[in-house]
N, C-alpha and C positions, 0 to 999 in steps of 0.2 A: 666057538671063538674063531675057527678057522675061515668060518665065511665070511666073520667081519672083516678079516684081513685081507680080501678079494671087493670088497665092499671100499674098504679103505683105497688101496690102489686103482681099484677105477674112477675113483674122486677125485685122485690127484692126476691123473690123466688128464682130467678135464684141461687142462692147462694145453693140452694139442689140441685142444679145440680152439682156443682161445689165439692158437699162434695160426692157425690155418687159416683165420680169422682177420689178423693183422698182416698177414702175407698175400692176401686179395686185396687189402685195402690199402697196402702200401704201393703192389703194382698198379693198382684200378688210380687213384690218385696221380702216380707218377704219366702214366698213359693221356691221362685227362689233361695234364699240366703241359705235357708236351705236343698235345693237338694245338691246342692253346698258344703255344711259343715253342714253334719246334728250334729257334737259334740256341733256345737255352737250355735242352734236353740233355746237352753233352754236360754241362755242368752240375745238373743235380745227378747224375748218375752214380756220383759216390754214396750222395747221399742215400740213395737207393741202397745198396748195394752195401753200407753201413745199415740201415732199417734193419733190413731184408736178414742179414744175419745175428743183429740183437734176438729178434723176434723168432726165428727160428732157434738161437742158444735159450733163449725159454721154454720151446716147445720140447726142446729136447731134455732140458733141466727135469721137467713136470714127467716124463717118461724114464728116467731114471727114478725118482720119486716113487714111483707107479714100481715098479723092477724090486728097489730097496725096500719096499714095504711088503711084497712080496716073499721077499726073501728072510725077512727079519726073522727072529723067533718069535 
């Protein structure tokens, strides 16, 4: 039973994948937009910069996840 519980937490991990994932694709996006129209680069920079930390409080959510299931009995 103890393996499945190392089984389980690296399942839930998977979710840093997923954030490292939308954290290329939110910079590669924003880079792209702003060749594109660099007058209006300064304006989506929040929005950036809001993405950018959703996306990583998930990556980090999923590694607590990973951590808690670890640790449970």
């Amino acid at each position: 039973m103890e393996s499945l519980k190392y089984i389980g937490a690296g399942l839930a991990t998977l979710g840093m994948l997923g954030a490292a994932l939308g954290v290329g694709n939110i910079f590669s996006s924003f880079l792209d937009a702003a060749m594109r129209n660099p007058s209006a680069a300064p304006q989506q920079q929040t929005n950036l910069f809001i993405g950018f930390a959703l996306v990583e409080a998930l990556g980090i959510l999923s590694f607590v996840i990973g951590i808690l299931a670890i640790l449970a009995i």
